[in-house]
C-alpha positions as CSV (number, residue, x, y, z in Angstrom):
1,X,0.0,0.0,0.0
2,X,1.7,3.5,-0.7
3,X,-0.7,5.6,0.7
4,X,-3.4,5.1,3.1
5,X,-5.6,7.7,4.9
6,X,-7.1,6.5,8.5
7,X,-10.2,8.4,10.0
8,X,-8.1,11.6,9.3
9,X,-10.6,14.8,10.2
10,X,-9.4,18.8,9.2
11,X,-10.8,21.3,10.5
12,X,-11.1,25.0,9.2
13,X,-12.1,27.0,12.3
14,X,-15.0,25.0,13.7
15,X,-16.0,23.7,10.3
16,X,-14.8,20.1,9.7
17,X,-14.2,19.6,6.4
18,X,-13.4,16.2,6.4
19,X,-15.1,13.5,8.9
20,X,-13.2,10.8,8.9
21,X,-11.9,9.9,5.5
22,X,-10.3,7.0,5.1
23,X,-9.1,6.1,2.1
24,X,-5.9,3.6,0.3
25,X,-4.2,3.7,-3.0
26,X,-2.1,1.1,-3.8
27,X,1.3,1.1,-6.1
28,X,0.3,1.4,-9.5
29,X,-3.3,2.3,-9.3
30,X,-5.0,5.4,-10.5
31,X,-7.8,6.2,-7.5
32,X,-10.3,9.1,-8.4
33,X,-12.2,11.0,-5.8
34,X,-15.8,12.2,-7.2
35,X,-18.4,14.5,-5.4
36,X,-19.9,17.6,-5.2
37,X,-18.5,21.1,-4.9
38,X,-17.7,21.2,-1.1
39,X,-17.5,18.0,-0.2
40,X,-14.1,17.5,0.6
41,X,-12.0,16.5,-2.5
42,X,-10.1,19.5,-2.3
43,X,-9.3,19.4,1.1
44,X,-7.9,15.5,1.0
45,X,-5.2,16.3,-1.9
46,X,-4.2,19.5,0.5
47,X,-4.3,17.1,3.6
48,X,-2.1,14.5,1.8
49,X,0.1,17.1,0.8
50,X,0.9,18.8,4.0
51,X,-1.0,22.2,3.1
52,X,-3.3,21.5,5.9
53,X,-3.0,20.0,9.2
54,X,-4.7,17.0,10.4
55,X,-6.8,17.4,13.7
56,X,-7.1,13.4,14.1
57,X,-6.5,10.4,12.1
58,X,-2.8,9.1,10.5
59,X,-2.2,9.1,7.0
60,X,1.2,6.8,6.4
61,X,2.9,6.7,2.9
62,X,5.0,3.5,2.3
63,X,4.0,2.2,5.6
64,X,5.3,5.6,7.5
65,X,3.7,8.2,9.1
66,X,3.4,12.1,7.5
67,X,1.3,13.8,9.7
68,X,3.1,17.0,10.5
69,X,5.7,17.0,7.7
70,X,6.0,20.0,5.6
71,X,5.0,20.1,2.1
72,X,8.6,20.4,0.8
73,X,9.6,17.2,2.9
74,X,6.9,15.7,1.5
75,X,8.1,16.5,-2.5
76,X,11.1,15.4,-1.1
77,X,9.8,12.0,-0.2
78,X,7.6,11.4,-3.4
79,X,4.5,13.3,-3.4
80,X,3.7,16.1,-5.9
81,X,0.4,17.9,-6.3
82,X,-0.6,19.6,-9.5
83,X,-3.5,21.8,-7.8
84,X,-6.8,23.1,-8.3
85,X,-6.0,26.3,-10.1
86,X,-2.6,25.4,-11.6
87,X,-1.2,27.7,-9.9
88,X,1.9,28.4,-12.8
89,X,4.0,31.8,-12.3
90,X,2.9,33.5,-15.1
91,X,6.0,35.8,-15.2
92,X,8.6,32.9,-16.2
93,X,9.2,31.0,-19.3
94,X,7.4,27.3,-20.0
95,X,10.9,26.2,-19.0
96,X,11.7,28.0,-15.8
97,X,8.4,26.8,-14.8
98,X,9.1,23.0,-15.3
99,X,12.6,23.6,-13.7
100,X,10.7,24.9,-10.8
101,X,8.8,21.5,-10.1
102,X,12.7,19.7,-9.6
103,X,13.8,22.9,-7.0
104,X,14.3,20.2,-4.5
105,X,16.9,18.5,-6.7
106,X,19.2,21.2,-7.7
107,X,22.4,19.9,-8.7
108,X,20.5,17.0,-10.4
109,X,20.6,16.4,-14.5
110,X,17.2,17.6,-15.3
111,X,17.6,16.8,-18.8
112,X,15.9,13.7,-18.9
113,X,12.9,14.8,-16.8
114,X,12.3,18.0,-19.0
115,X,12.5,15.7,-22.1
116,X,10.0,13.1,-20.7
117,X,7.3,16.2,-19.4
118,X,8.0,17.7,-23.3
119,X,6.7,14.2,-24.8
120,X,3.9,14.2,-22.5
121,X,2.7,17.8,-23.7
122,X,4.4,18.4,-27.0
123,X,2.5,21.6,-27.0
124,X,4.8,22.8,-24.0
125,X,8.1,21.7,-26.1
126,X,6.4,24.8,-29.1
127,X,5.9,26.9,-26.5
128,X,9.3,26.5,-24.2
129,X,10.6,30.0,-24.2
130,X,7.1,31.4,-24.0
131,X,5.9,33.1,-20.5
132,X,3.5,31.1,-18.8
133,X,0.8,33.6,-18.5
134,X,0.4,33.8,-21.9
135,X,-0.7,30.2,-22.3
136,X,-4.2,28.9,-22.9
137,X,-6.1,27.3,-20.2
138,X,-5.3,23.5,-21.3
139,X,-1.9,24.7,-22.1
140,X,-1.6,26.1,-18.4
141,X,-2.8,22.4,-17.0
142,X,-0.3,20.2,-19.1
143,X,2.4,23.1,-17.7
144,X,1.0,22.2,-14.2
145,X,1.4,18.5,-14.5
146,X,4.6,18.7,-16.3
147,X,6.2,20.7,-13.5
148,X,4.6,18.6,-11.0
149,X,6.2,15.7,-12.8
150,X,9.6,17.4,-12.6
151,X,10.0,16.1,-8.7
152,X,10.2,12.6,-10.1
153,X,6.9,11.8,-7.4
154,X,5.8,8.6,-6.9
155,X,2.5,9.5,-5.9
156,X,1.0,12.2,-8.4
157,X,-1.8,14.2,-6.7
158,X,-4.2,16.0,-9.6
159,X,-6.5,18.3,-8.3
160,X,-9.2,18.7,-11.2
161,X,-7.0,18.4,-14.2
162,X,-10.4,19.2,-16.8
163,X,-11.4,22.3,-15.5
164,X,-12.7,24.4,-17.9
165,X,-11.0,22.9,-20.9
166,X,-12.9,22.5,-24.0
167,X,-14.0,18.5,-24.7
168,X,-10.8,18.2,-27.1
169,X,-8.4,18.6,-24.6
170,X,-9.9,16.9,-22.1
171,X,-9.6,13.4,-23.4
172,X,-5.8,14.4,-24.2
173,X,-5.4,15.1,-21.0
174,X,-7.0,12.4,-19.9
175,X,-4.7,10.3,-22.4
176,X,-1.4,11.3,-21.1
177,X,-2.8,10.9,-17.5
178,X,-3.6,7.3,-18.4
179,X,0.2,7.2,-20.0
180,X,2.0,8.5,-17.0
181,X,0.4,5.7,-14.8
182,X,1.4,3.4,-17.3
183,X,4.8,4.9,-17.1
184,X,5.0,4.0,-13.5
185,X,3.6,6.6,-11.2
186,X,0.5,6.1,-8.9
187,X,-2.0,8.9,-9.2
188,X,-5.1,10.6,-7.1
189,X,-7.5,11.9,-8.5
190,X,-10.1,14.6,-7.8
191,X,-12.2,15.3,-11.1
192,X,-15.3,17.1,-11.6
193,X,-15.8,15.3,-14.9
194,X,-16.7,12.0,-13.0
195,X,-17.1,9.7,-16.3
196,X,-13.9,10.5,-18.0
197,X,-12.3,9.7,-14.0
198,X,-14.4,6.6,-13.8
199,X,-12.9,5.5,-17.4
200,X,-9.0,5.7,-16.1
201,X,-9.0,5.2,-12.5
202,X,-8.4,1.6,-11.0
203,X,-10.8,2.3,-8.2
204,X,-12.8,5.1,-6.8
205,X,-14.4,6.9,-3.6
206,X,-17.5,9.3,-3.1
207,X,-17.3,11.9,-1.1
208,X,-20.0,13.9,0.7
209,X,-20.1,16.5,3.5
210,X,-16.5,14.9,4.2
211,X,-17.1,11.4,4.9
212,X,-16.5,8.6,2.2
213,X,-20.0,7.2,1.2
214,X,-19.2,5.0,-1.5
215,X,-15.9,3.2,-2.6
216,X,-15.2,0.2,-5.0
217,X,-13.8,-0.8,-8.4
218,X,-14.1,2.2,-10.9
219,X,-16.3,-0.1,-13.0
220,X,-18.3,-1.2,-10.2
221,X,-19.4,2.7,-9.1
222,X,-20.2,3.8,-13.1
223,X,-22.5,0.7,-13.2
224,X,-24.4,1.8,-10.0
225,X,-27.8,3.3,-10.6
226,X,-27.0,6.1,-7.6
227,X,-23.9,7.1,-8.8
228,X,-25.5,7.2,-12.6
229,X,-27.6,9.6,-11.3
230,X,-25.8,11.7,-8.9
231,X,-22.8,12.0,-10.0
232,X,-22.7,10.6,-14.3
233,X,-25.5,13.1,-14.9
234,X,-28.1,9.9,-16.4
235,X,-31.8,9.3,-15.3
């Protein structure tokens, strides 16, 4: 098991955002979280990631604890997270911002890396010496991912890689997150788009009001009547 999330509960103030979650993804698998707008997804990836504390529960990675380490221990140790957002710096070049994503190995031949994340998104290799702010919004999310990718994780965190891309790009992205799995690296998935995430992913969880409600094989939840409906958008 590489990651595993125990009755883990977050709090922000005296909300709790998440009630319990407990969740595993194992080597090799790509694990989606679905739900609605509020009901935790976020807030896991975040938790996992060491963006916000954890008022009770253990999450362990490889068998260890991470409660309490710092985000940039936590690159350090495998996990990146490509986040809601993207949050690229729009002031530096496609480059800079992929050498960015490997700060923690400085001194390291990133050559190989930035080749491998320029396959991926060939669009990035047209655009290298282009400032990030001047991308398009799918454009933007492979720049995310591929800087993400620079850490060499092995546990990729996506935090709703199909947001407001047009259909198009959506299944590429889609594509090249089904090739970098198959490339080797275990990935966690939020995604709005819950059929496309059902389609890759391994396995899945629902989330609601921060508590798991529903987990299984991904095939298993997009041939359930309730999650048809709730979440797939069918009668």
């Amino acid at each position: 098991m590489l990651l595993e999330l125990r009755d883990v509960h977050v709090r922000y103030g005296k909300i709790e955002a998440l009630k319990g979650v407990s969740l595993a993804v194992e080597e090799g698998e790509i694990v989606t979280l679905i739900g609605g707008n509020g009901a935790g997804k976020t807030t896991t990836l975040k938790t996992i990631s060491g963006l916000r504390p954890v008022a009770a529960g253990t999450i362990r990675l490889g068998g260890e604890s991470i409660v309490g380490i710092p985000p940039h221990r936590l690159v350090a140790l495998g996990v990146a997270h490509a986040p809601e957002g993207r949050g690229i710096f729009p002031g530096m070049t496609v480059r800079e911002n992929l050498e960015m994503g490997a700060y923690g190995r400085r001194g390291a031949d990133l050559r190989p890396d930035l080749e491998r994340a320029l396959d991926l998104f060939p669009r990035l290799r047209e655009r290298i010496k282009q400032f990030a702010g001047t991308l398009s919004g799918g454009e933007q999310q492979m720049l995310a991912i591929g800087r993400a990718l620079m850490a060499r994780p092995n546990l990729l965190l996506l935090d709703e890689p199909s947001m407001g891309l047009a259909p198009k790009l959506v299944s590429q992205v889609f594509d090249t997150i089904t090739e970098i799995n198959r490339q080797g690296t275990t990935i966690l998935l939020v995604e709005q788009n819950a059929a496309q995430a059902l389609q890759r992913a391994h396995r899945a969880y629902v989330i609601e009001t921060g508590r798991v409600v529903i987990e299984g094989r991904a095939a298993e939840l997009q041939a359930s009547e309730a999650v048809r409906k709730a979440y797939l958008g069918e009668d």
